[in-house]
MDAnalysis code that builds the backbone (N, CA, C; Angstrom):
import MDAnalysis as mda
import numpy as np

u = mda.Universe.empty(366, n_residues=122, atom_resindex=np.repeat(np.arange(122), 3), trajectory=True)
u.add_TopologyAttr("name", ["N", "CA", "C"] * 122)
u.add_TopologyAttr("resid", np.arange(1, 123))
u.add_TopologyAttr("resname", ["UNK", "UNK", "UNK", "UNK", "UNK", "UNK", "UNK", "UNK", "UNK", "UNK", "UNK", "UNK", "UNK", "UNK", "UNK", "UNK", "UNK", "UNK", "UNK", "UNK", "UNK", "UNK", "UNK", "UNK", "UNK", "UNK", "UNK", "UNK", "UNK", "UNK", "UNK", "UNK", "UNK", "UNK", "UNK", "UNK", "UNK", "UNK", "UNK", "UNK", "UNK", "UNK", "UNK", "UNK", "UNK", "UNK", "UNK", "UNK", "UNK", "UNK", "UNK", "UNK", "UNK", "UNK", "UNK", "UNK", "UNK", "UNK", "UNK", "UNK", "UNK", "UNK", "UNK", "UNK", "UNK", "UNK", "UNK", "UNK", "UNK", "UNK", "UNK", "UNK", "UNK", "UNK", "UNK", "UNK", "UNK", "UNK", "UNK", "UNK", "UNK", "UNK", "UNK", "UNK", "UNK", "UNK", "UNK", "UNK", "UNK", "UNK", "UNK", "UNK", "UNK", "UNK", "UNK", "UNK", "UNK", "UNK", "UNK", "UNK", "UNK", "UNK", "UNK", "UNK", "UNK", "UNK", "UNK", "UNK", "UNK", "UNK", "UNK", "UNK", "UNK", "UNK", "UNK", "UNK", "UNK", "UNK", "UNK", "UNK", "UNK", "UNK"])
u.atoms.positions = np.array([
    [35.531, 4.073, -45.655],
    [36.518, 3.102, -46.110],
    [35.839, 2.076, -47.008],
    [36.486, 2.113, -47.961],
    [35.875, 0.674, -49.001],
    [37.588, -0.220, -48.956],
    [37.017, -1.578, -49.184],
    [37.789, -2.744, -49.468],
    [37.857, -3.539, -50.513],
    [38.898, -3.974, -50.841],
    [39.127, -4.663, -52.297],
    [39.732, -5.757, -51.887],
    [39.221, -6.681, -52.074],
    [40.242, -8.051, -51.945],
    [40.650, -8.781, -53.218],
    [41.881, -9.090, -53.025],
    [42.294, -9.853, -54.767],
    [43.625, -10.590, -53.773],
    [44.061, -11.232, -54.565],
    [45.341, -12.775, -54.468],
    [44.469, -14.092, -54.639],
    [43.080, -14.107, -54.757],
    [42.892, -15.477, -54.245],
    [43.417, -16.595, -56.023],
    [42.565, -17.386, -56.079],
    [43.489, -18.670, -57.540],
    [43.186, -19.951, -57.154],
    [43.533, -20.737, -57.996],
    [43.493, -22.022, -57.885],
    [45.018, -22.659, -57.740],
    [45.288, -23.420, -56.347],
    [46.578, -23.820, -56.120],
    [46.007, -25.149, -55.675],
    [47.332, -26.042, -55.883],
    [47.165, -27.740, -55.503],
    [47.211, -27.412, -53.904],
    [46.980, -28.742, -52.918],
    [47.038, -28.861, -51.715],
    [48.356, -28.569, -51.415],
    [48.611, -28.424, -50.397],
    [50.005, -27.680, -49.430],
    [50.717, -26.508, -50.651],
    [49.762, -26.288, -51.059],
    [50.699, -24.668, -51.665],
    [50.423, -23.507, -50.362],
    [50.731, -22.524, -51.338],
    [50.289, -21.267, -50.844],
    [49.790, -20.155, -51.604],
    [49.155, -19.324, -50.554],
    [48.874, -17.729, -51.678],
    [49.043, -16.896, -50.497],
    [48.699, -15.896, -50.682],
    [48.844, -14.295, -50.163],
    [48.086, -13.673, -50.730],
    [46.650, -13.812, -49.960],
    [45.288, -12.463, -50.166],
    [45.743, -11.152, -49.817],
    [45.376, -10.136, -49.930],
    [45.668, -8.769, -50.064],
    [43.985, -7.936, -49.940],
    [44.327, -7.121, -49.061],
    [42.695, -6.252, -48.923],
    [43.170, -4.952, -48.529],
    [42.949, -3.923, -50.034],
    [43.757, -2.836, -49.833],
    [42.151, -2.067, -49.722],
    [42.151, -0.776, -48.938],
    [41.603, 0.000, -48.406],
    [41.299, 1.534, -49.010],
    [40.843, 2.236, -49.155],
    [40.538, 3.306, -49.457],
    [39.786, 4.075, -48.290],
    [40.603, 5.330, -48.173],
    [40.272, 6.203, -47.661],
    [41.346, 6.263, -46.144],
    [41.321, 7.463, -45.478],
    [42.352, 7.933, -44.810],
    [42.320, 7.738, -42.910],
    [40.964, 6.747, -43.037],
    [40.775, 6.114, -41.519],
    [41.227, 4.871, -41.432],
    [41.884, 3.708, -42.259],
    [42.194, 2.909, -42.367],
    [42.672, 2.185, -40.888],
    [43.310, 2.817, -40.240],
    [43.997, 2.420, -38.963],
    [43.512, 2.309, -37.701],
    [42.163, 2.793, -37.834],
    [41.489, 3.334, -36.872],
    [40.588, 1.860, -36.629],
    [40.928, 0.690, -37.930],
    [39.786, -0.112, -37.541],
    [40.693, -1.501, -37.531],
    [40.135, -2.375, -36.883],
    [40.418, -3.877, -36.393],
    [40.070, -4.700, -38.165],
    [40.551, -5.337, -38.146],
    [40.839, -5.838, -39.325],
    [40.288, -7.785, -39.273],
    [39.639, -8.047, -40.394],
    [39.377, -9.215, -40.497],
    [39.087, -10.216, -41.740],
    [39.378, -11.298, -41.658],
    [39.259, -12.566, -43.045],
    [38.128, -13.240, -42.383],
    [37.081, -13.676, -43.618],
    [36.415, -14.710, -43.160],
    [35.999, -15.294, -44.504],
    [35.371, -16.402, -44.200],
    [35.132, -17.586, -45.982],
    [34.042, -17.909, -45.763],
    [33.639, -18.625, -46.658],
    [32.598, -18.902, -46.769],
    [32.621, -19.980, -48.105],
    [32.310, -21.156, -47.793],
    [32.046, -22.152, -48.660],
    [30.767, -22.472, -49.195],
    [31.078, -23.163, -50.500],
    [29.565, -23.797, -51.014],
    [28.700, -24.299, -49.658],
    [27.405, -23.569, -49.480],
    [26.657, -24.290, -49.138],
    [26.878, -24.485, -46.729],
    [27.719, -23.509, -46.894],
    [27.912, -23.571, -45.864],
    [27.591, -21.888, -44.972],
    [27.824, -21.561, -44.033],
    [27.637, -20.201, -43.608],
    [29.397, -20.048, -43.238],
    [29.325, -18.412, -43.378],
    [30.708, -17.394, -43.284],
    [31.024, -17.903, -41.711],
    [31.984, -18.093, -42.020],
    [33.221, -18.206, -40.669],
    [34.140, -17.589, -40.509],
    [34.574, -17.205, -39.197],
    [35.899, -16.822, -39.297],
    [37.328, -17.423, -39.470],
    [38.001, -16.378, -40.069],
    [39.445, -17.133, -40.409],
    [40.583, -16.553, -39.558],
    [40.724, -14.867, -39.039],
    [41.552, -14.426, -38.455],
    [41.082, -13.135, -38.185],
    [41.934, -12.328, -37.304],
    [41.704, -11.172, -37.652],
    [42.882, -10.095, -36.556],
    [43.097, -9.019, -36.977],
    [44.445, -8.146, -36.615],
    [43.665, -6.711, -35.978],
    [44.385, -6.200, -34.741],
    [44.372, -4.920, -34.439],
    [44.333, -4.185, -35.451],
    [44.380, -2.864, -34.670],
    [44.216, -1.747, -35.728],
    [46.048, -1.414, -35.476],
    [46.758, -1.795, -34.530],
    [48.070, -1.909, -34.284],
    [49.067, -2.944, -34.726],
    [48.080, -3.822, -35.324],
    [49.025, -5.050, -35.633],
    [49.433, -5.787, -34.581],
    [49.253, -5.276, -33.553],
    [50.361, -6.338, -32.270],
    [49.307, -7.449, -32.010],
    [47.597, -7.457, -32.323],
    [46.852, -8.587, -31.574],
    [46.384, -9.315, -32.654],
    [46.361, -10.627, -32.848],
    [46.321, -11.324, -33.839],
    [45.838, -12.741, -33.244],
    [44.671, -12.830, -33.728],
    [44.146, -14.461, -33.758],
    [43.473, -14.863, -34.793],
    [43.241, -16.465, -34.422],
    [42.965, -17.044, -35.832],
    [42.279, -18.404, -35.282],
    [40.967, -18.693, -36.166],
    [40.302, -20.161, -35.972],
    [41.191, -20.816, -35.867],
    [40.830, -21.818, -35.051],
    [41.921, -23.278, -34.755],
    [42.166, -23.742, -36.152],
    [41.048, -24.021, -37.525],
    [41.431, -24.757, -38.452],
    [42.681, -24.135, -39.264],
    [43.274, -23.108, -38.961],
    [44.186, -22.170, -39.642],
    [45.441, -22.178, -38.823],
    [45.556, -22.084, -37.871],
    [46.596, -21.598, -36.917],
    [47.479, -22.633, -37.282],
    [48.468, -21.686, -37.270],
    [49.832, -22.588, -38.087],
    [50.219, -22.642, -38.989],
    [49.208, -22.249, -39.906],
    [49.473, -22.012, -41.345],
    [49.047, -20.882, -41.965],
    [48.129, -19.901, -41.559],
    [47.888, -18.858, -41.871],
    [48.627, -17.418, -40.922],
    [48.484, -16.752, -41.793],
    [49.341, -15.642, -40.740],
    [48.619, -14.379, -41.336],
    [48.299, -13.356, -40.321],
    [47.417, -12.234, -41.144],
    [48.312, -11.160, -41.107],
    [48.443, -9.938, -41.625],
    [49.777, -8.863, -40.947],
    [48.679, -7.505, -41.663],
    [49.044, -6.336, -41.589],
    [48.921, -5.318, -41.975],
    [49.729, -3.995, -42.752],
    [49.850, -3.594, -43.199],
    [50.654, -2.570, -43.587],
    [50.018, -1.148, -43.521],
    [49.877, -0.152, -42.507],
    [48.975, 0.745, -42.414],
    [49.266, 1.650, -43.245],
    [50.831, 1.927, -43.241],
    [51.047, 2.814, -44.702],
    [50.806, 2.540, -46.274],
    [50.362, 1.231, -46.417],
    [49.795, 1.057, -47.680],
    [48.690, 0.776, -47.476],
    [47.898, 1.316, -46.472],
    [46.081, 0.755, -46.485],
    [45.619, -0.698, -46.650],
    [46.244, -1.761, -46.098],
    [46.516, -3.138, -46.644],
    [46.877, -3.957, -45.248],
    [45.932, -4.858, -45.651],
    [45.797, -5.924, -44.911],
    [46.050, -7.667, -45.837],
    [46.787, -8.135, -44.992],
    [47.253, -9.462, -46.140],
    [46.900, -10.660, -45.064],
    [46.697, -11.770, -45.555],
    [46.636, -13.290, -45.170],
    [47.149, -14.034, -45.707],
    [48.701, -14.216, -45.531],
    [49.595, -15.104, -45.818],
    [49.160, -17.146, -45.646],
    [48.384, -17.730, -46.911],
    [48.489, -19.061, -46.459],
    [48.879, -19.989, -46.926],
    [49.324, -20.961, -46.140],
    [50.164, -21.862, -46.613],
    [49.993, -23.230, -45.750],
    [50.712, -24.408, -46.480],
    [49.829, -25.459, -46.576],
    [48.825, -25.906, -46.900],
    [48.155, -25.325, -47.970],
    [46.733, -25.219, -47.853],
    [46.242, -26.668, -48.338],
    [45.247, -26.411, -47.829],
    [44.210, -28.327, -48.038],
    [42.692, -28.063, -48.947],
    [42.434, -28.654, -49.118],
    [41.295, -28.553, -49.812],
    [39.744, -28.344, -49.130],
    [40.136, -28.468, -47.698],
    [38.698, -27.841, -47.089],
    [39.114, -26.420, -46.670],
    [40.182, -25.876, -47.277],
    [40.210, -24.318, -46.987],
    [39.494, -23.517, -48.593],
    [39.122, -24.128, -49.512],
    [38.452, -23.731, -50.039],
    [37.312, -22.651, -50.080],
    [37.042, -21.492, -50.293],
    [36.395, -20.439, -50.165],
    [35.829, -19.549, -50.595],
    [34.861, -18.824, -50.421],
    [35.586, -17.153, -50.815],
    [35.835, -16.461, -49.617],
    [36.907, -15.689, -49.596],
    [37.443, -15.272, -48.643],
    [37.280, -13.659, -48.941],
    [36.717, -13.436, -47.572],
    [36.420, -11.435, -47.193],
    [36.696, -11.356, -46.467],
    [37.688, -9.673, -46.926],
    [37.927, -9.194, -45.915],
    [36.947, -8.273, -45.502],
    [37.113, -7.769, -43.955],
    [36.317, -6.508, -43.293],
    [36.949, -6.085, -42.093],
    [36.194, -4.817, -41.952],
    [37.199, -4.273, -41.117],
    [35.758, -3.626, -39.748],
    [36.564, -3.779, -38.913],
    [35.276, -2.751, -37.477],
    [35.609, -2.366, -36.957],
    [35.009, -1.545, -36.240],
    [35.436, -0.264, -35.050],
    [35.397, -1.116, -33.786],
    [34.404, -2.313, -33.693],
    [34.152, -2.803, -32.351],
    [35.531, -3.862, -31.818],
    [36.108, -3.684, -32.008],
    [37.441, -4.742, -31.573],
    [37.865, -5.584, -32.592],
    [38.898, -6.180, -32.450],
    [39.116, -7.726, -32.830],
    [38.227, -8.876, -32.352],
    [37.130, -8.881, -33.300],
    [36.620, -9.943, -33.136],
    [36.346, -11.404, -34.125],
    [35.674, -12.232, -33.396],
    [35.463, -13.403, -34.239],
    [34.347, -13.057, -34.787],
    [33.362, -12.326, -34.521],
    [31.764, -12.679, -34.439],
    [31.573, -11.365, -36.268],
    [31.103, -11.803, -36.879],
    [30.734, -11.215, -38.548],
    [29.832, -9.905, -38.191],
    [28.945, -9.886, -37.264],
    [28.429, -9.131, -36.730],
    [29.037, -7.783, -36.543],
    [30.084, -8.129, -35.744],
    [30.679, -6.978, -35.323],
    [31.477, -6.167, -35.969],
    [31.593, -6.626, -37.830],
    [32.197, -6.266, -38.693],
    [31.328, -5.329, -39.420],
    [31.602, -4.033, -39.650],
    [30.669, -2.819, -40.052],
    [31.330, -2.839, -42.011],
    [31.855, -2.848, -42.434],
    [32.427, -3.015, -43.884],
    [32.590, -3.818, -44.325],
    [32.451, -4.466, -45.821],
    [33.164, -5.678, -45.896],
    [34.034, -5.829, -47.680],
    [34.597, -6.292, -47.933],
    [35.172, -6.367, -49.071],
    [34.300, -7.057, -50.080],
    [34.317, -7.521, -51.496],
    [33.486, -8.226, -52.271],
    [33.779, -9.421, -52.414],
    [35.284, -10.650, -51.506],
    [35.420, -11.722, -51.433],
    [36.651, -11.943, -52.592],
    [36.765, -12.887, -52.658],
    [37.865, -12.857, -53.618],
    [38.490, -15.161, -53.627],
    [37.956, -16.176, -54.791],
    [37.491, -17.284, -54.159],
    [39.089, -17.748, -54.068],
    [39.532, -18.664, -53.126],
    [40.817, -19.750, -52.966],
    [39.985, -21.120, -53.682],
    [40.262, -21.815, -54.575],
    [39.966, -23.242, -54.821],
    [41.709, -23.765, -54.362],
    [41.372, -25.092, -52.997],
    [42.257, -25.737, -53.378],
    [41.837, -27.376, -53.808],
    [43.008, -27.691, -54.913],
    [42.670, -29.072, -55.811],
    [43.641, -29.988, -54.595],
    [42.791, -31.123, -54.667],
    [43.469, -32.128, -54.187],
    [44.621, -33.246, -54.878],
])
């Protein structure tokens, strides 16, 4: 499986976007799904991340509420719907995907996408 991430842009504070991390290849479903960022000067964090079913879904406290992650297995695609956004959500944001669960930990993420940056302006 390879990953592509694209939606990210430059939006004012409390907008929104919708990242997109479409997938290649025909195991797509088989893996737990995940966003994480990474700012100037800071280390990768997590942002969310989805079953390989879609039904289990969590997300860092700094997001919850305003981000929402979903999947589409028939289009190989994983999205992160966000909104409200503030200016310390600023990023680049990757996706990846793992066999080892839904997790928080980057580690446990075996693939990863090439990022794709959110600037938000204040």
């Amino acid at each position: 499986v390879q990953l592509q991430a694209s939606g990210g842009g430059l939006v004012q504070a409390g907008g929104s976007l919708r990242l997109s991390c479409a997938a290649s290849g025909r195991t797509f479903d088989n893996y737990d799904m995940g966003w994480f960022r990474q700012a100037p000067g800071k280390e990768r964090e997590f942002v969310a991340t989805i079953s390989w079913s879609g039904i289990s879904k969590y997300y860092a406290d700094s997001v919850k509420g305003r981000f929402t992650i979903s999947r589409d297995n028939a289009k190989n695609t994983v999205y992160l719907q966000m909104n409200t956004l503030k200016p310390e959500d600023t990023a680049v944001y990757y996706c990846a995907a793992s066999l080892a669960g839904s997790s928080r930990l980057s580690d446990d993420y075996d693939l990863w996408g090439q990022g794709t940056q959110v600037t938000v302006s204040s």
